[in-house]
N, C-alpha and C positions, 0 to 999 in steps of 0.2 A: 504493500500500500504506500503510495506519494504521502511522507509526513507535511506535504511544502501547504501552507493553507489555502494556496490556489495553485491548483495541480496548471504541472504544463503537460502536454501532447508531445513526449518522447518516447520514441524505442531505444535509447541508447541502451548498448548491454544487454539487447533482449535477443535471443535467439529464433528465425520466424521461420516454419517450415509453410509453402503455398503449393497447393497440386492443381493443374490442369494453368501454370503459369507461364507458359511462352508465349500466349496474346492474351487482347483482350482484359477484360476485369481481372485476371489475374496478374497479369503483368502491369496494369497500372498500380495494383497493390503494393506487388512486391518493389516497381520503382521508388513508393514515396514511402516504402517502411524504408525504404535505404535511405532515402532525404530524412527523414526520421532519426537514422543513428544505427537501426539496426544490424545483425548481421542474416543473412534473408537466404534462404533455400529453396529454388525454382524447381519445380519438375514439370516432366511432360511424358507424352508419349513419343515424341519426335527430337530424337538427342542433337539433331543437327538444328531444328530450329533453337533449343536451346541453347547452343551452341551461339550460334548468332546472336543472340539477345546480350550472353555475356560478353560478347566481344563491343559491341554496339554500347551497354552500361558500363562496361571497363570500371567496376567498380572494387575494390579490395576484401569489399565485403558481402559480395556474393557467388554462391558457389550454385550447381547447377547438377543435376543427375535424371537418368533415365527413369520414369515409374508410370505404368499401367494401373492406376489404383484398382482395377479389378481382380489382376495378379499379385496374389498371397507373399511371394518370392519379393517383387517387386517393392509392396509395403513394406517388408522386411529391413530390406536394401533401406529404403527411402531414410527410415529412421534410424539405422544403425550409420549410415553415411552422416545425418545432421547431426548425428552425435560425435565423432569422429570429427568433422571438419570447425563445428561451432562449438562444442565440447557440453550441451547443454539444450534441453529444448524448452523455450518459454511461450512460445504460439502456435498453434496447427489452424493454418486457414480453409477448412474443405471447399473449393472453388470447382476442381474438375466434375463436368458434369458430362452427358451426352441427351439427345435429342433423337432417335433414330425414325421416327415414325408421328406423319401430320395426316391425321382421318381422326372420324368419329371414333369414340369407345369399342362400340358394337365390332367395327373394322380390326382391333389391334387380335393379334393372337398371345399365346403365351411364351413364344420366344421372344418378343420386342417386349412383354411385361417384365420378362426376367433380366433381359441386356439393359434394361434402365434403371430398375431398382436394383441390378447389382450395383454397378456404376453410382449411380445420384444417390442411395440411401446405403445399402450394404458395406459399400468399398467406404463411405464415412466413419460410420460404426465401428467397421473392422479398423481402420487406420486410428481414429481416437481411443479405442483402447489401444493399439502399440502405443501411442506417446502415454496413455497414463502412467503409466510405472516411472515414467521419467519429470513427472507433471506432479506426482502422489506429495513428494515431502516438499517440492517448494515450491506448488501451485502455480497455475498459468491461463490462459487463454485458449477456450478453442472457437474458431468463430467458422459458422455452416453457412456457405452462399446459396438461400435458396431463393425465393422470386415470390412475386405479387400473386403467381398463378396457383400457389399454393392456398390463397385466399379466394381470387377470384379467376377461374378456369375461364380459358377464351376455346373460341370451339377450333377443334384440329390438334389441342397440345393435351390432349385426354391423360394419358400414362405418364407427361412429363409433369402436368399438373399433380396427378397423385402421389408421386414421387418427389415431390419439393413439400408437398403438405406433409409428409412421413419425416421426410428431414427437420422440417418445423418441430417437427415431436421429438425426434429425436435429441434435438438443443433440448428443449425445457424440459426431458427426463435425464438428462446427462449433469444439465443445471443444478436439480435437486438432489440426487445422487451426491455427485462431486463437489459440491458446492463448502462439504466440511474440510475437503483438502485446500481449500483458498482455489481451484480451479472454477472459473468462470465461463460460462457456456452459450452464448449467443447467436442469432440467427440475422442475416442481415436478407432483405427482400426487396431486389432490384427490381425495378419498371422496366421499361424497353431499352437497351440501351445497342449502342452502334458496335456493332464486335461482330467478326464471323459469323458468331455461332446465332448471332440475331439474324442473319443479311436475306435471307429468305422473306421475313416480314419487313424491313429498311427497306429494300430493291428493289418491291413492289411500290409503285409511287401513290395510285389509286388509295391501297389499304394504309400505306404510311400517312396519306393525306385524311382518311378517315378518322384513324385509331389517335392522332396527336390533336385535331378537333375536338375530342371531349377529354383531352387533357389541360387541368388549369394551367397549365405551364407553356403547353399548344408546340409541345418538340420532343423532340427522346432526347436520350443523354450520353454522353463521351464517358468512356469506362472510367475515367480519372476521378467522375463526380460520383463516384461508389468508394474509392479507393478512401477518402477520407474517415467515412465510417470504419472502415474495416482497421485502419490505423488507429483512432480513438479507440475501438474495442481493443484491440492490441497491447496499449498504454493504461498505466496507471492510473490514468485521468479516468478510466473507468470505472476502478475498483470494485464500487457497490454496483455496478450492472452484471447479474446476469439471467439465463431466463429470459432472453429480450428477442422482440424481433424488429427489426430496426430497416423501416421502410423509405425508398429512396427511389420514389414513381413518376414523381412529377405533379401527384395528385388522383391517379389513376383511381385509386379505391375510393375518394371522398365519393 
């Protein structure tokens, strides 16, 4: 806990592991945990774009590794490396997510139900506990990137919907659980924002000119303007937060 009577917004000293971080929301995170102080652990599934990233942030304090968080091995890896390279782990950002399938419910089968909740819920789950043991005696952060859709389903994202509401739950039972180790458990639920994994709903001009019409904001948003929460959770400046779900829409749900 920040003794200072007005906390500042640092990660110095803090150790931050992010998954699904060589674009996008994740990589704006892990850029401003670094403007922050942090020392910051990017993974992906794609070791060359990682690769790229750390060449491109030339930063001293971030290191970079391969991980599938759907692969067991992989988790493994992931956090026995941020241990090794950081010597400590004080944040687990769950960001990597996947989208495989836009149709009705009725349309999905149970291979595309199981390939998203393994990914978007499971692969979370399983990955926060490996850091807890490391989390147990000097408490820390784990902060779940899920979405507005977990509140309000838009039609076509049926099973990605279901799967960010399960992760919602899973913060606030992780929260109360852990909450006696000093580990803090929050959820943060981005609106529309401009990244790849959005560009499907961006690209279309039509539905982008619709969906940001009944938005009070009347635009989507640059991954950067997510990255700030996820840094606050991060930080000290949080302390008594957790249990949270920490909405960044534009207005989407009012």
């Amino acid at each position: 806990m920040n003794n200072n009577t007005t906390p500042v917004i640092s990660l110095q000293d803090k150790a931050v592991i992010i998954t699904g971080s060589s674009k996008g929301i994740g990589l704006s995170i892990a850029t401003m945990c670094l403007q922050a102080g942090a020392k910051v652990l990017i993974s992906g599934r794609n070791e060359e774009e990682l690769a790229k990233v750390a060449e491109k942030l030339s930063h001293p304090n971030l290191f970079y590794t391969k991980c599938h968080v759907g692969m067991e091995a992989d988790r493994k890896h992931l956090v026995s490396f941020a241990v090794e390279k950081m010597k400590k782990i004080d944040v687990l950002i769950n960001n990597a997510a996947i989208n495989p399938a836009f149709g009705s419910i009725h349309e999905q089968n149970e291979t595309l139900f199981d390939k998203i909740m393994d990914v978007n819920v499971k692969a979370a789950f399983l990955l926060s506990n490996e850091v807890f043991p490391h989390m147990q005696k000097t408490g820390g952060s784990v902060i779940h990137i899920s979405s507005v859709e977990s509140r309000k389903p838009s039609p076509g994202l049926a099973l990605y919907s279901v799967s960010k509401a399960a992760l919602s739950m899973l913060s606030k039972t992780q929260a109360k659980e852990w909450g006696k180790y000093n580990i803090r458990v929050n959820a943060i639920l981005p609106g529309l924002i401009k990244t790849k994994f959005s560009a499907a709903i961006w690209q279309n001009e039509n539905f982008l000119k619709s969906w940001t019409a009944q938005l009070p904001l009347q635009r989507m948003a640059e991954p950067e303007e997510i990255a700030g929460l996820a840094v606050f959770l991060a930080s000290d400046a949080s302390s008594y937060c957790t249990g949270g779900e920490y909405v960044a829409d534009g207005g989407y749900l009012i």
